[in-house]
N, C-alpha and C positions, 0 to 999 in steps of 0.2 A: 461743668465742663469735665471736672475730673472723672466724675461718675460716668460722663457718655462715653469716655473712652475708656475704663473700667468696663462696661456694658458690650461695647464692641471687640475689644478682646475676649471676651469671656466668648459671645456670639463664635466669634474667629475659632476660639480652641474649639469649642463643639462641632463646628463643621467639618475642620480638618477632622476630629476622633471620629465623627461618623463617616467622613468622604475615607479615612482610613481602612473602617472596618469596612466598608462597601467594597472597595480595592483586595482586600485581602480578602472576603469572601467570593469573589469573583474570579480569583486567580485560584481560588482551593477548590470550584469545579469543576472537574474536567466531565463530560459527561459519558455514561457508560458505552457509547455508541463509538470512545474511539479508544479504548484499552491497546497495552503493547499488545503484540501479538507473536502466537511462538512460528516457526516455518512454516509456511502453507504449503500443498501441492494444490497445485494449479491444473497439472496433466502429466503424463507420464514420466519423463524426466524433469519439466519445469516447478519449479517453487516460486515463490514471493516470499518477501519477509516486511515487514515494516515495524520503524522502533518510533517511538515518541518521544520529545527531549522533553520534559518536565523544570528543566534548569532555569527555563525562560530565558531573560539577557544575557544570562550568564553560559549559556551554553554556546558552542560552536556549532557549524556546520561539516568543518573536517571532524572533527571526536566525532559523531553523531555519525556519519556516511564512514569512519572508519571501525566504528565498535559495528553497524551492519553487517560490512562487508566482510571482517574477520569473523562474525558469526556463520554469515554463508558459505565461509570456504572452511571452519572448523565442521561446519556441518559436514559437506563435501566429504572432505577426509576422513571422518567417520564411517563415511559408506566407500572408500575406496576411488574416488572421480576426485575431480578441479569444480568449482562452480563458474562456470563460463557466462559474463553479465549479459543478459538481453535488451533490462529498461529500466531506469531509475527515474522517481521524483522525488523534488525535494520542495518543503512549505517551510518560512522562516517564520519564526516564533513572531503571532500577533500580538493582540491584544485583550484581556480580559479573558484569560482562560483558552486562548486560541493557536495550543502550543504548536512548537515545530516537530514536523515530522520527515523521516526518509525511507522509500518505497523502492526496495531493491528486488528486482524477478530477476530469475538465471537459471542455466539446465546445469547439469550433471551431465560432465561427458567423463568421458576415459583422459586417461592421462596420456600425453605424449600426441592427443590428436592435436588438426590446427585448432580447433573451437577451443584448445584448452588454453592457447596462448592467446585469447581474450581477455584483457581487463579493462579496468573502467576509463580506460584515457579512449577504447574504442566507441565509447558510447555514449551519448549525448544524455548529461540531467536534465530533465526538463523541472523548471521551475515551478510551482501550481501555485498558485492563489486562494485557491478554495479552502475554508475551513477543514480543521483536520475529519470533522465528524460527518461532514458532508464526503468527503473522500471516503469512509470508510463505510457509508453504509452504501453507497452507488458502487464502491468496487467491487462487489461479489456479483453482481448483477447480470445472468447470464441469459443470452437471452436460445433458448429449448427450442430445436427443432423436434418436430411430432415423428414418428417413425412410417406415419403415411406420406406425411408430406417427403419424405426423405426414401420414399419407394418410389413414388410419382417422377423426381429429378431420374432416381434410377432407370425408369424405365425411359425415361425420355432421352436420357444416353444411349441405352438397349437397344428403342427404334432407328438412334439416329448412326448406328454401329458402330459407338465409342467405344462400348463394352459388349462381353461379349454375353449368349444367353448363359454360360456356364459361371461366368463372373458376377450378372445380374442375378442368378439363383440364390450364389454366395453369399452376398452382402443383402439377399432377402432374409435368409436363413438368420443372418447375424444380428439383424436387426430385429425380427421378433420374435428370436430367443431372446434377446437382450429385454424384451418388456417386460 
């Protein structure tokens, strides 16, 4: 009797040391597909940024949405503008290495406009569910108009005298200089 439960404890410790190291090897990969990332542009005035909390339980959601967004607006002032928010998400720390993240986009406008007196209480987080690395490789995901297809619309404006034939030459010009 003594022995079988000598036996099954020992069993017990082993499991735990390996369900341990299972556990801590799982939570120590995050995989390359969702690294921080530094400011993105997006398009001419707009950026993104996204930061990833690595803290797991221990981290918040306010620290996390406020180290972004004092990011985005030391940025800003950098360059002389306010960073005026567009769109946020936010993902809460899973499971097994499925940390949290916040996905902050905003323009650069001038100081003193209305756009500058935007902040985050005008704008709705949207919560995501999606793994962080699934969000990170479908976000850049853009989907290319061809610059024929994109003379075709033109001219179907041209005929339909939305624009004019001086306007329709212009944005031909533009377009396949730009190829």
């Amino acid at each position: 009797m003594l022995k079988s439960v000598a036996l099954k404890q020992s069993i017990l410790r082993r499991v735990a040391i390996v369900g341990s190291i299972a556990l801590l090897a799982a939570c120590a990969t995050v995989e390359d597909s969702t690294p921080d990332e530094e400011i993105m542009q997006v398009k001419d005035n707009v950026y993104e940024l996204l930061d990833v909390d690595r803290r797991g339980i221990f981290g918040s959601e306010s620290s996390l949405i406020a180290a972004v967004v004092n990011q985005a607006n030391d940025f800003a002032a950098s360059k002389g503008k306010v960073a005026s928010p567009l769109a946020a998400r936010i993902h809460r720390v899973g499971i097994l290495g499925d940390w949290g993240w916040f996905y902050y986009k905003f323009a650069l406008v001038n100081k003193g406009t209305p756009e500058s007196q935007r902040n985050m209480t005008d704008i709705t987080i949207e919560r995501d569910a999606r793994l962080a690395r699934d969000f990170f490789v479908n976000r850049h995901k853009v989907e290319t108009v061809s610059p024929y297809e994109e003379l075709l619309k033109l001219d179907e404006l041209r005929k339909r005298g939305v624009i004019t034939e001086a306007e329709f030459n212009a944005q031909k010009a533009k377009l396949l200089g730009a190829k």
